[in-house]
N, CA and C atoms as an extended XYZ file, in Angstrom:
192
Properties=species:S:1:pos:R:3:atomname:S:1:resname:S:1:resid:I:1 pbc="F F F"
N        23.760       15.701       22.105 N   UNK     1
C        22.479       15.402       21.528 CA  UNK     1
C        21.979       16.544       20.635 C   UNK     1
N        22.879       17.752       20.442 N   UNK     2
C        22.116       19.049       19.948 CA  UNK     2
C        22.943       18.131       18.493 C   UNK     2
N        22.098       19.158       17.385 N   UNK     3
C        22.433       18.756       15.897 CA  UNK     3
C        24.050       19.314       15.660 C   UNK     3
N        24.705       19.254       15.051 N   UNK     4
C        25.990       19.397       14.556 CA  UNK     4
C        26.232       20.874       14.569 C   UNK     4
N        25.765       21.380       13.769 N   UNK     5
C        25.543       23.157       13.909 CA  UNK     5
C        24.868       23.975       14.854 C   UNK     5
N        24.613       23.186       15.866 N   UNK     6
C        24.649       24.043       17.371 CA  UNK     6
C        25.415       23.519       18.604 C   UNK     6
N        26.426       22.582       18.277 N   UNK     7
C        27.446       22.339       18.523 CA  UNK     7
C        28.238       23.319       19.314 C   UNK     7
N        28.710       24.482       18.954 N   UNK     8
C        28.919       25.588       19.339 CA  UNK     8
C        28.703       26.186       20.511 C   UNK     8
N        26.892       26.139       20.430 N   UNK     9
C        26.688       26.753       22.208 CA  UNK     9
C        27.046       26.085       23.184 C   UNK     9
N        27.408       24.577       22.957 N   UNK    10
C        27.662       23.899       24.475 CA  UNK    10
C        28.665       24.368       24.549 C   UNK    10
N        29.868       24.554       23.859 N   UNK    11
C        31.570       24.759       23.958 CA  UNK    11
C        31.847       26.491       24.677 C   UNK    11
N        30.457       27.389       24.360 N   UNK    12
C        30.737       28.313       24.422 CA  UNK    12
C        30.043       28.709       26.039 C   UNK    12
N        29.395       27.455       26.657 N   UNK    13
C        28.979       27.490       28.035 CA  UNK    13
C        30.344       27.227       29.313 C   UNK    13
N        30.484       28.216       29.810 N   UNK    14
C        31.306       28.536       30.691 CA  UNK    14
C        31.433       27.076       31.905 C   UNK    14
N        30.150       26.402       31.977 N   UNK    15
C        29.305       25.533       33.039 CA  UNK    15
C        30.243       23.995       31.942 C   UNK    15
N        30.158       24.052       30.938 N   UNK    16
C        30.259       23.085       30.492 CA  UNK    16
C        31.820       22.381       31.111 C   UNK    16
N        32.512       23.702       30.783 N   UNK    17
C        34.168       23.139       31.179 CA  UNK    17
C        34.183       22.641       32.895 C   UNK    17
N        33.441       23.363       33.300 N   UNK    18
C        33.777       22.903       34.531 CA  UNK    18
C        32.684       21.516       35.253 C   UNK    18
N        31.789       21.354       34.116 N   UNK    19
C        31.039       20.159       34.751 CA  UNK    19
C        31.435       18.734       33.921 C   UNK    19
N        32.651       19.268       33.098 N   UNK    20
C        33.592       18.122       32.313 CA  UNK    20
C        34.674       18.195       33.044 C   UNK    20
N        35.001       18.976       33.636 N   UNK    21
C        36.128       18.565       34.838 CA  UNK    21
C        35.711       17.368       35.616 C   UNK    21
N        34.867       17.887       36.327 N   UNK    22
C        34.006       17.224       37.598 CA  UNK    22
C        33.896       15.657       37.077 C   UNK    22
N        33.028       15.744       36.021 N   UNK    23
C        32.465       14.381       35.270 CA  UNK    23
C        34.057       13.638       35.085 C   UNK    23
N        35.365       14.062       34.696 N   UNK    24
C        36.569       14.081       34.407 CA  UNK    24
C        37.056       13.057       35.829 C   UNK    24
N        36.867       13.805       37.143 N   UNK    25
C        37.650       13.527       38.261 CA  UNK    25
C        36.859       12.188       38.948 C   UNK    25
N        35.238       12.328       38.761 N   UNK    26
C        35.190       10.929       38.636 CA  UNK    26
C        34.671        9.677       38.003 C   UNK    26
N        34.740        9.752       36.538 N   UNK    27
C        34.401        8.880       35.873 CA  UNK    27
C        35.759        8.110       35.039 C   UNK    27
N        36.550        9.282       34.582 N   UNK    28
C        37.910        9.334       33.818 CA  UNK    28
C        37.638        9.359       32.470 C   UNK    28
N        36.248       10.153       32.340 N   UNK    29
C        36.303       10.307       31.048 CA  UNK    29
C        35.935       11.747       30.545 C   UNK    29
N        36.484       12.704       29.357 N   UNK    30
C        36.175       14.209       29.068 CA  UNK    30
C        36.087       14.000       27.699 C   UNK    30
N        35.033       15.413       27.624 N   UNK    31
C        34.904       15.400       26.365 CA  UNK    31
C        35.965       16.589       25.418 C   UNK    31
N        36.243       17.324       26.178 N   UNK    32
C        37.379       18.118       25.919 CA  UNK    32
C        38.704       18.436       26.743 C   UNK    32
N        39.350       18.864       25.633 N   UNK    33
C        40.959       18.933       26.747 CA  UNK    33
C        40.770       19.658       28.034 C   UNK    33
N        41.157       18.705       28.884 N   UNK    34
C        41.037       19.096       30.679 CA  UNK    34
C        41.872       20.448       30.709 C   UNK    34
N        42.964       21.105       29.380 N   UNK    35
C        43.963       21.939       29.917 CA  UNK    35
C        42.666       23.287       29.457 C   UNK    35
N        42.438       22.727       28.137 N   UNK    36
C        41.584       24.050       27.551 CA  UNK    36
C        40.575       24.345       28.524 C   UNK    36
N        39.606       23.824       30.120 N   UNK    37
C        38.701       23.812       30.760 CA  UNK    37
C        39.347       24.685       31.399 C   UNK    37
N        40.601       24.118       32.069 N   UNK    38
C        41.377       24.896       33.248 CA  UNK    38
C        41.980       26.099       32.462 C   UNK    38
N        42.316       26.619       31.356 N   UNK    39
C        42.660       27.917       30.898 CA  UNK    39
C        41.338       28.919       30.590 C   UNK    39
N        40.085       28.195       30.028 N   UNK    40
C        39.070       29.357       30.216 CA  UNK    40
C        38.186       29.568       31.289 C   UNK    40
N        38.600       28.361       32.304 N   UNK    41
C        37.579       28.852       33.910 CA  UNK    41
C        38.159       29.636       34.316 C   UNK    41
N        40.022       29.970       34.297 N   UNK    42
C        41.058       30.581       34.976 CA  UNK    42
C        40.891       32.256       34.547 C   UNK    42
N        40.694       32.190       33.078 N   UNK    43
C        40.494       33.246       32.209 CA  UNK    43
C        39.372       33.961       32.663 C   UNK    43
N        38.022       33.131       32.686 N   UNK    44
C        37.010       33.933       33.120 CA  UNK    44
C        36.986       34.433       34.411 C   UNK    44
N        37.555       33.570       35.712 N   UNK    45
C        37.782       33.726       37.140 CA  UNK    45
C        38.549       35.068       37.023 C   UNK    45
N        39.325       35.742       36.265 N   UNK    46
C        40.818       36.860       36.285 CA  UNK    46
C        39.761       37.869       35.767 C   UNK    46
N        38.830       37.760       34.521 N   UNK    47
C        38.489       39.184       34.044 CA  UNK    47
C        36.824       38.985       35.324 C   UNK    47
N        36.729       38.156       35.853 N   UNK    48
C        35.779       38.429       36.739 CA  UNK    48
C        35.947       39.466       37.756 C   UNK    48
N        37.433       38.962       38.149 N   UNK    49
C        38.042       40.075       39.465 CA  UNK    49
C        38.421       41.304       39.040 C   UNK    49
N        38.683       41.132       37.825 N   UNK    50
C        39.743       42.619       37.202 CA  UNK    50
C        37.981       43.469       37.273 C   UNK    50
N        37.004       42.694       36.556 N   UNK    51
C        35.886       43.704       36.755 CA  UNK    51
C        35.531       44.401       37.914 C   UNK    51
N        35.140       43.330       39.154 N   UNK    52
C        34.952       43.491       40.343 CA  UNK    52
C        35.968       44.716       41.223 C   UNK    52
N        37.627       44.465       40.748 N   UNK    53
C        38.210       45.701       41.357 CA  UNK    53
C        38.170       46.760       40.546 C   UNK    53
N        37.720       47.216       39.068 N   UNK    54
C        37.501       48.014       38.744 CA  UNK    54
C        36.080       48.899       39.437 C   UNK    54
N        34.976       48.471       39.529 N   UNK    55
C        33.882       49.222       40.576 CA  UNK    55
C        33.956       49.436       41.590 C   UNK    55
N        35.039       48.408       42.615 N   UNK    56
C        35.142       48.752       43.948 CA  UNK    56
C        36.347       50.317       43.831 C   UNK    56
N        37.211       49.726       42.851 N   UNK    57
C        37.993       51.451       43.151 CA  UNK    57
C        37.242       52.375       42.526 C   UNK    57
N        36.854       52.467       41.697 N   UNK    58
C        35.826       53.798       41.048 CA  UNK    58
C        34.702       54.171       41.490 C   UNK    58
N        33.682       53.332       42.015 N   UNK    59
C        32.930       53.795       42.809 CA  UNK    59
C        31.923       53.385       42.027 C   UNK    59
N        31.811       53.349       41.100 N   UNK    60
C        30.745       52.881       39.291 CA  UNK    60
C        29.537       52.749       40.102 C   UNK    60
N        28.669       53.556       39.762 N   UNK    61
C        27.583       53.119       40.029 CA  UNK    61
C        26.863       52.691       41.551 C   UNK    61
N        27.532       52.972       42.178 N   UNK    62
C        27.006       52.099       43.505 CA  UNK    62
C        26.630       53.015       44.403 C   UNK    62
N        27.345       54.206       44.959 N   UNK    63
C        26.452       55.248       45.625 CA  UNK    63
C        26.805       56.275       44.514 C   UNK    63
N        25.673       57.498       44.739 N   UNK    64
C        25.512       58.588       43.956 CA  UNK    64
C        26.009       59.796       45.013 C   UNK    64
């Protein structure tokens, strides 16, 4: 429903791929490729953890 040239922000919502999965598993219908959903939830899930074990081994910030 957004105009043509903001098009963009839905694709670039992290929520979107995975609530077009969902909508996907039970309606049988997507609006984008089910593979491209499952490669950038997977993508974001990996640099989520790589962040997460980067502060737990360094210590970043958490006690002084």
């Amino acid at each position: 429903m957004l105009p043509a040239n903001l098009q963009w922000l839905v694709y670039a919502n992290p929520i979107f791929y995975a609530i077009d999965g969902i909508r996907y598993s039970l309606t049988g219908y997507h609006e984008r490729s089910l593979f491209l959903g499952v490669g950038i939830l997977i993508a974001l899930t990996l640099a989520t953890l790589a962040a997460s074990v980067f502060v737990f081994r360094t210590g970043w910030k958490l006690w002084s």
